[in-house]
C-alpha positions as CSV (number, residue, x, y, z in Angstrom):
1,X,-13.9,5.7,-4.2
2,X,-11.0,4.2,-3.0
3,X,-11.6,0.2,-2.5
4,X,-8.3,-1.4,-2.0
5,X,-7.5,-4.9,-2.2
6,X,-6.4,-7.1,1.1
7,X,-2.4,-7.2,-0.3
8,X,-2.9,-3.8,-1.1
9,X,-4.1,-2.3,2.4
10,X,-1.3,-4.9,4.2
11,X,1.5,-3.4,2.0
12,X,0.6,0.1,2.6
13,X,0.4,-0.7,6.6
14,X,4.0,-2.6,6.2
15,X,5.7,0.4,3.9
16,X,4.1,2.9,6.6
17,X,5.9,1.6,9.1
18,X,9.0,0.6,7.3
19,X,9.4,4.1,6.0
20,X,8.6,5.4,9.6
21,X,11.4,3.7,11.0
22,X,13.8,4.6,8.2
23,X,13.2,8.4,8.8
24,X,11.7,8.3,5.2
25,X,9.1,11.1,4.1
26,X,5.6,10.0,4.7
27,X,2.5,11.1,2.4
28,X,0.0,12.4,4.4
29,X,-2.6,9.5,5.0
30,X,0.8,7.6,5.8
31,X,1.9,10.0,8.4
32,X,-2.1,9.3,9.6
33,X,-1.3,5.5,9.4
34,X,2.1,5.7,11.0
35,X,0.4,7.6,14.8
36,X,-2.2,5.3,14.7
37,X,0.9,2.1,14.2
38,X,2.6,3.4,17.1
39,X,0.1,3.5,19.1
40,X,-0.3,0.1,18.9
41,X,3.1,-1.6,19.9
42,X,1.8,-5.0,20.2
43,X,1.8,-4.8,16.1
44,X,4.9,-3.2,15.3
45,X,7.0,-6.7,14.6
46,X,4.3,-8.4,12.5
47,X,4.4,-5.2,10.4
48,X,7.9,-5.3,9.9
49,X,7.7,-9.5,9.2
50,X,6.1,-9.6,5.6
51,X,5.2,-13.3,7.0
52,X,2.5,-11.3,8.3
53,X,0.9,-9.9,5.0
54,X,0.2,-13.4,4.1
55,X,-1.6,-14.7,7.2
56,X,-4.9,-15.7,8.3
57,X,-6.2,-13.6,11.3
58,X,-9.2,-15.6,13.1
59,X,-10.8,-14.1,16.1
60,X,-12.1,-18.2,17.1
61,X,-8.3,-18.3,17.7
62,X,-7.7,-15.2,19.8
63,X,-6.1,-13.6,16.8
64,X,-6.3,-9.7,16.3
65,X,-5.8,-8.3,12.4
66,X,-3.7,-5.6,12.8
67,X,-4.4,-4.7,8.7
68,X,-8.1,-4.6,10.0
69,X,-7.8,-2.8,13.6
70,X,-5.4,-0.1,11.9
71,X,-8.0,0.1,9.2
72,X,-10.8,0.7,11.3
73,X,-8.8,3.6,13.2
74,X,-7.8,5.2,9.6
75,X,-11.2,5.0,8.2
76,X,-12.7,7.1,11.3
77,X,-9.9,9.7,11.5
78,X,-10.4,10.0,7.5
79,X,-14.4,10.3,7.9
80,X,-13.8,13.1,11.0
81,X,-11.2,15.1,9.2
82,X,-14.2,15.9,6.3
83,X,-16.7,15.2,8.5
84,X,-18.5,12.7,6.5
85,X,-21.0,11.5,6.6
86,X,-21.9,14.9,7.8
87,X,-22.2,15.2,11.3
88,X,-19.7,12.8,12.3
89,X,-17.3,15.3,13.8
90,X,-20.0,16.9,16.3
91,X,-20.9,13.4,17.2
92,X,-17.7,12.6,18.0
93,X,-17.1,15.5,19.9
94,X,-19.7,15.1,21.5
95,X,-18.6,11.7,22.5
96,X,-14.8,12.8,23.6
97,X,-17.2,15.4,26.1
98,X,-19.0,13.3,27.5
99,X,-16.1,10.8,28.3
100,X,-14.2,13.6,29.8
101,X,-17.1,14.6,32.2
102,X,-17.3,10.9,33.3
103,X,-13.7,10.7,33.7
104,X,-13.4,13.5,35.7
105,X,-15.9,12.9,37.8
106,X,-14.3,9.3,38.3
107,X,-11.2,10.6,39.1
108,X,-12.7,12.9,41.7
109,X,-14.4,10.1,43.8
110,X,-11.6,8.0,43.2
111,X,-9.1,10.5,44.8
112,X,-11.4,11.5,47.4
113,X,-11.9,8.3,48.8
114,X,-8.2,8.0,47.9
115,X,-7.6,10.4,50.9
């Protein structure tokens, strides 16, 4: 099992996106890292300031951990892409379903009372 340490996992983030930028090749998990990265813009310059490997995050100060939020989003695309536990992936699809219904279904009243 793979059970890396906090430099470790803040390094890989900070390569990810440095090599991203660069037009470098990307391993796969890194090409996994780097769409989740740029979907969130509002960490691309602390990843690019190795300042930021060394910080303390605290959510008493308002402070998001980028190393942990991106973390959290590879960990769940890793455990849907093998589906494990088992049964994640139909879970989560079943999930993504039901949003859509309930966005549709917004959007609807929204632009009929729109009219």
């Amino acid at each position: 099992m793979f059970n890396p340490s906090r430099d470790e996992v803040r390094q890989f983030f900070s390569e990810t996106w440095r090599k991203e930028h660069a037009g470098e090749i990307l391993t796969p998990l890194e090409s996994m890292a780097a769409e989740w990265i740029g979907q969130h813009p509002e960490y691309h310059d602390a990843l690019l300031n190795p300042e930021t490997r060394e910080a303390d995050y605290s959510p008493d100060r308002g402070q998001t951990n980028p190393f942990l939020h991106l973390s959290m989003h590879l960990a769940i695309s890793e455990q849907l892409s093998i589906d494990q536990p088992p049964g994640i992936r139909r879970a989560h699809d079943r999930l993504v379903a039901r949003l859509a219904r309930r966005t549709t279904r917004s959007t609807r009243s929204w632009t009929a009372s729109d009219r």
